[in-house]
ZAMARGU-4260 file (C-alpha; in steps of 0.2 Angstrom, whole numbers, plus 5000, padded with zeros to 4 digits):
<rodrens>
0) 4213/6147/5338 | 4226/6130/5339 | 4242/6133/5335 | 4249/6118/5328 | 4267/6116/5331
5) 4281/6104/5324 | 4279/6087/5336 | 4294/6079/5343 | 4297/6061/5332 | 4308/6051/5347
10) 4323/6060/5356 | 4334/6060/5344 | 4324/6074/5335 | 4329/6091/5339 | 4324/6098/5322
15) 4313/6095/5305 | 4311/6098/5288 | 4296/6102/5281 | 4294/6092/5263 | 4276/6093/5259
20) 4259/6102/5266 | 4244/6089/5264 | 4232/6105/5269 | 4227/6122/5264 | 4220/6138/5272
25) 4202/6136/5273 | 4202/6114/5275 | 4193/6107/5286 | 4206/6094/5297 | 4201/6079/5308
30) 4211/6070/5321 | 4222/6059/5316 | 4222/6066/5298 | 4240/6068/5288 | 4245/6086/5287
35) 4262/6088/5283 | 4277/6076/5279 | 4293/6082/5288 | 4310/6077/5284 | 4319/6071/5302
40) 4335/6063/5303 | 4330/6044/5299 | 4314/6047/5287 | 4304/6056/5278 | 4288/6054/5292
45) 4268/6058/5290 | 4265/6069/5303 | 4246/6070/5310 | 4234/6082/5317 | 4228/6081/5333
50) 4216/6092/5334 | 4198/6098/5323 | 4199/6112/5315 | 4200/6124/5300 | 4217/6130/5292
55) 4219/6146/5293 | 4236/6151/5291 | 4252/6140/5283 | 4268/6148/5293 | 4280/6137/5286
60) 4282/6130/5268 | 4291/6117/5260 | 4311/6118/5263 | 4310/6125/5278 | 4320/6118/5294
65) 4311/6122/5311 | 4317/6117/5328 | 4303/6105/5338 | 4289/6116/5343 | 4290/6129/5332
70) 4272/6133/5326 | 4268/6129/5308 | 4252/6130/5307 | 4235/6140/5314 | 4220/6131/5312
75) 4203/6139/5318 | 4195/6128/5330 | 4173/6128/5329 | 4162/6144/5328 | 4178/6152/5325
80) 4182/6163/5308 | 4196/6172/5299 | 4189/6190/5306 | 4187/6186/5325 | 4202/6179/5331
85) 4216/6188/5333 | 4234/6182/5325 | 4247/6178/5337 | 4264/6190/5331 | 4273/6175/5321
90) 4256/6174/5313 | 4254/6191/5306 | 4261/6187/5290 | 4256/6169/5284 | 4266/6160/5271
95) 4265/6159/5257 | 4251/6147/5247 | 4256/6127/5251 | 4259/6124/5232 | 4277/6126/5233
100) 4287/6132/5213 | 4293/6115/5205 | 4311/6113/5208 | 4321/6098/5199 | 4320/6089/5217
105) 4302/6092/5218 | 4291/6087/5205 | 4273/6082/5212 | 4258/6089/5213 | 4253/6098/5225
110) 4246/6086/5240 | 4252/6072/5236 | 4269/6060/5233 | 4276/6057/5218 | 4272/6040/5211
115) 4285/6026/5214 | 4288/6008/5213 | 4289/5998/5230 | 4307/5992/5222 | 4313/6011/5221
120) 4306/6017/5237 | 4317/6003/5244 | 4331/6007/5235 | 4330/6023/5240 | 4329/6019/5260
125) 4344/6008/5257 | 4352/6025/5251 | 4345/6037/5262 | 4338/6045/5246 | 4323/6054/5251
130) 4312/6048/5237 | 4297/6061/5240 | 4307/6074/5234 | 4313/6066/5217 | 4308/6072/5201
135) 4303/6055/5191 | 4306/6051/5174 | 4295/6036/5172 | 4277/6036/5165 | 4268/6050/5172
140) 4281/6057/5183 | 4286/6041/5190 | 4301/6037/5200 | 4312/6025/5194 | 4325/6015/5200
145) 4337/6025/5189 | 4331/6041/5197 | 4334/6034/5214 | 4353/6029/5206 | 4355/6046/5199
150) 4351/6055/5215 | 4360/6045/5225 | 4376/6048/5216 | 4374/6066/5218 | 4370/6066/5235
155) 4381/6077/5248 | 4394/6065/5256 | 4385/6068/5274 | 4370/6058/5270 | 4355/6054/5281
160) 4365/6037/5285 | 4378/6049/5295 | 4363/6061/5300 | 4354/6046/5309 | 4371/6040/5318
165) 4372/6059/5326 | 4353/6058/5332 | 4358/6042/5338 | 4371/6046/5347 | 4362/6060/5353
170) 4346/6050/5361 | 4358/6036/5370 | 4372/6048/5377 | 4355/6059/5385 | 4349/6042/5392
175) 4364/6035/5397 | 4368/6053/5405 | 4352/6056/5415 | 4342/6038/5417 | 4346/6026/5433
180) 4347/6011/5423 | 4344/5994/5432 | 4346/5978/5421 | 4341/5962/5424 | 4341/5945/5415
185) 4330/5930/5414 | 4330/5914/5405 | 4312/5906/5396 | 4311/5891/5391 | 4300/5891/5375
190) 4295/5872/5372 | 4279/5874/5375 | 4278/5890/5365 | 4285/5884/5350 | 4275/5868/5350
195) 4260/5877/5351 | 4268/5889/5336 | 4272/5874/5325 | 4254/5867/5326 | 4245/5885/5325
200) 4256/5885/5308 | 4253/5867/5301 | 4245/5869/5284 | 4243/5886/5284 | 4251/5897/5269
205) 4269/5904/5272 | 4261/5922/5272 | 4249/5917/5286 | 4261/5909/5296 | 4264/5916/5316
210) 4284/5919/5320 | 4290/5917/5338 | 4294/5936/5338 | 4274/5941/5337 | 4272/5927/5354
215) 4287/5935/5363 | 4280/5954/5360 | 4262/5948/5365 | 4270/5941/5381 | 4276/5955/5387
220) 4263/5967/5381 | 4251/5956/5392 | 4263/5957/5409 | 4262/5975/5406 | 4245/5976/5410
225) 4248/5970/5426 | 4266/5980/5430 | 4261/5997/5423 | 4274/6006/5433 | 4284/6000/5417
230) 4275/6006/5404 | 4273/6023/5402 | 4284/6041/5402 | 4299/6048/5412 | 4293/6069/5412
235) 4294/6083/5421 | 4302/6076/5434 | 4288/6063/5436 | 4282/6044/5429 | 4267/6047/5418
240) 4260/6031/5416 | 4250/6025/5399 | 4233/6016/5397 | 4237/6007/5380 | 4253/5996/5377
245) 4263/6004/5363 | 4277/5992/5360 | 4293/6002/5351 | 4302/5989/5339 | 4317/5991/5335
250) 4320/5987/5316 | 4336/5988/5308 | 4337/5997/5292 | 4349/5991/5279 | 4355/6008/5275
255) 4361/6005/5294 | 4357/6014/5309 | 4341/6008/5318 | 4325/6015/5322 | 4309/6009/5335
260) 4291/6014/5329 | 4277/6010/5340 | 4266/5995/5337 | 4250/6001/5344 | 4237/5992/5358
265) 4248/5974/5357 | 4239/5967/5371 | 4222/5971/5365 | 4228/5962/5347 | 4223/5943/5343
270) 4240/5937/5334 | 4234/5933/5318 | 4231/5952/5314 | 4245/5957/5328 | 4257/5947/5315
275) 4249/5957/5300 | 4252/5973/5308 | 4272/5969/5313 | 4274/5964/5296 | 4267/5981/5289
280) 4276/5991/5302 | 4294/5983/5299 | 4291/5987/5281 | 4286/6004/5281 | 4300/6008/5292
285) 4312/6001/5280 | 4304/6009/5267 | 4304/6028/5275 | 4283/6029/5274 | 4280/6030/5294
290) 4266/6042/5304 | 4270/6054/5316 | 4262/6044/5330 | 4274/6028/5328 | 4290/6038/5331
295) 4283/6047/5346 | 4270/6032/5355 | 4279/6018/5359 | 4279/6016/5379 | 4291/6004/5380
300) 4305/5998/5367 | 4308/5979/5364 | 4325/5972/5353 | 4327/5956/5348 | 4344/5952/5342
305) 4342/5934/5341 | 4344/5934/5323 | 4362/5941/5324 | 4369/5925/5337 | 4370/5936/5351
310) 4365/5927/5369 | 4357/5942/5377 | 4357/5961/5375 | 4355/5972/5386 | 4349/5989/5380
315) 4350/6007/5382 | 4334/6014/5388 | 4324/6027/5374 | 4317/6042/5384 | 4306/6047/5389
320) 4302/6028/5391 | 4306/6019/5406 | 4310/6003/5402 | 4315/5990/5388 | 4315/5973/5384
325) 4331/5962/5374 | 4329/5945/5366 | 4343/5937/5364 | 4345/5920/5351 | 4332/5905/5351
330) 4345/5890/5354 | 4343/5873/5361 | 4351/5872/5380 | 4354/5859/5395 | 4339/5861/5403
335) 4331/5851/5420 | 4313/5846/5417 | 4305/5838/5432 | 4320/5833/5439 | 4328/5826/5424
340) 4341/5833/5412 | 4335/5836/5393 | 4336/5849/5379 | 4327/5864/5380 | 4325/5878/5367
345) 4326/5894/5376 | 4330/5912/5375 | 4337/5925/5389 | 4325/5941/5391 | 4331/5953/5398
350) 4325/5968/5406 | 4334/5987/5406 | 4325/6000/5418 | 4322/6016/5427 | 4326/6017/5443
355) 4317/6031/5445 | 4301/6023/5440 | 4303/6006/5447 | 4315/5995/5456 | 4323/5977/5455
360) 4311/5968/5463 | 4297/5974/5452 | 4306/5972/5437 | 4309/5952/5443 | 4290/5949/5445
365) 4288/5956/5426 | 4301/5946/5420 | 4293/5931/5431 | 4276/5934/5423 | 4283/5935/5404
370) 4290/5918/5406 | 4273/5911/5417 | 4265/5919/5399 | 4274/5910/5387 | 4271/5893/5397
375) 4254/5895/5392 | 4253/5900/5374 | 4236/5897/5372 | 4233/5913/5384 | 4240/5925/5373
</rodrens>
């Protein structure tokens, strides 16, 4: 018998609410499935099974607030039944059935969302309204822009705005507290990049279009392949290093506060789709409707803050991870070219890590190879 516990989202999350079962004694589950959406301090997440099995119990239902590990769920795993295996004590009486009484916060059906426009589930991000527990009044239950309103207006003043700013302050006060930070700082010249950029994107449709960021992330996706001592875990008192490249990006939402879900196998991506996929993340994250494993893969962060004028930023590591890349603002500098003085556009990368895990000089070879990449766009 498995017993499936509540997963830990990032480390900010200490605790969860369960919203919604997806399962029901006796399903069948796969890896990877959706089993459950829990409610954690910046979203509303799908959480994921990562094992096969067969439900057999529920231990927790909808309402509920568990503290990370706490088992939720039993599942039977192959050959096993209801009558051979033997129910751990927290077990012995299973909760109730999943389908939880209608409430005026909860008016879908069992297993599923309540349906909602993408203009009110954005709404309600920018609110902190979480919109999979609102009971709609559009056509067939649909929640409306005015439901979203309402709700928000009758929401407690400690919202998930000020929620998200504690699990914050949480994470980067445990980093800052036990992590060995180095930091180092390097600055790319991007000619060749963005000249390679503008005629990839000539005549192609806006939507199709590549942005720098999706060049800068491949670039340092692809170094990692060759410093892994940089991309992995910080546990146990030991680096744990990770075969694919899960780069964390940190989006910021507009509600505020700021959150980093993993972009999975970067280096293993063409940049067409690679852009796609960026583009759909950064949605999703804006509009609460992220999976279990991009708030807990990433396995190494990168911010880019160019967009706010900032020259450089030099970041607060996340743990467990051991490192993390900043991107400061794309600008037009004095530069020397082959011994003569001209206008380069460039941008400062720089380079936070875990003196545990690595040290200065390794993290200067990375840095060294992500501006080696990005001199020769057409290898990434």
């Amino acid at each position: 018998m498995i017993e499936f516990k509540l997963p830990s989202l990032g480390a900010d999350m200490d605790e969860g609410t369960l919203l919604e079962w997806r399962i029901a004694p006796g399903a069948a589950v796969r890896r990877g499935q959706v089993v459950a959406v829990v409610d954690t301090a910046k979203a509303a997440v799908d959480v994921e099974c990562w094992q096969d099995g067969t439900v057999l119990d529920l231990l927790i239902q909808p309402g509920d607030k568990v503290p990370v590990g706490t088992p939720i769920a039993t599942l039977l795993e192959e050959g096993e039944t209801a009558e051979t295996v033997q129910r751990p004590a927290h077990a012995a009486k299973p909760a109730r059935p999943a389908a939880a009484p209608r409430s005026a916060t909860s008016a879908a059906p069992p297993g599923s969302r309540p349906r909602i426009s993408p203009a009110a589930r954005t709404r309600a991000a920018e609110l902190g309204v979480d919109a999979n527990r609102l009971s709609g009044t559009g056509p067939q239950g649909a929640v409306t822009l005015a439901d979203v309103e309402a709700a928000a207006r009758q929401a407690k003043p400690l919202d998930r705005h000020a929620a998200m700013r504690q699990a914050i302050a949480a994470a980067m006060s445990r980093s800052k507290r036990e992590i060995p930070h180095y930091y180092l700082a390097e600055t790319v010249p991007l000619g060749a990049a963005l000249a390679w950029l503008s005629a990839h994107n000539a005549g192609l449709a806006p939507e199709r279009r590549l942005l720098p960021g999706v060049l800068l992330l491949k670039a340092v996706a692809l170094a990692l392949r060759d410093y892994p001592q940089l991309n992995g875990f910080w546990q146990d008192g030991a680096f744990r290093p990770v075969a694919g490249i899960h780069l964390g990006v940190a989006v910021a939402l507009r509600q505020g506060g700021l959150i980093a879900p993993a972009l999975h196998d970067v280096a293993d991506r063409p940049l067409t789709p690679l852009m796609e996929a960026l583009g759909d993340l950064v949605q999703r994250a804006r509009s609460g409707s992220l999976r279990s494993s991009e708030l807990s893969d990433a396995t190494l962060t990168v911010t880019q803050l160019g967009d706010q004028g900032v020259d450089g930023v030099f970041g607060v590591i996340y743990p467990p991870q051991v490192a993390l890349v900043g991107v400061g603002r794309l600008a037009e500098r004095p530069w020397v070219e082959g011994g003569k003085l001209c206008v380069m556009p460039t941008a400062q990368f720089s380079l936070a890590a875990d003196h545990r895990a690595s040290d200065g000089h390794y993290g200067a070879r990375f840095l060294a190879e992500v501006r080696r990449l990005l001199q020769t766009p057409d290898s990434l």
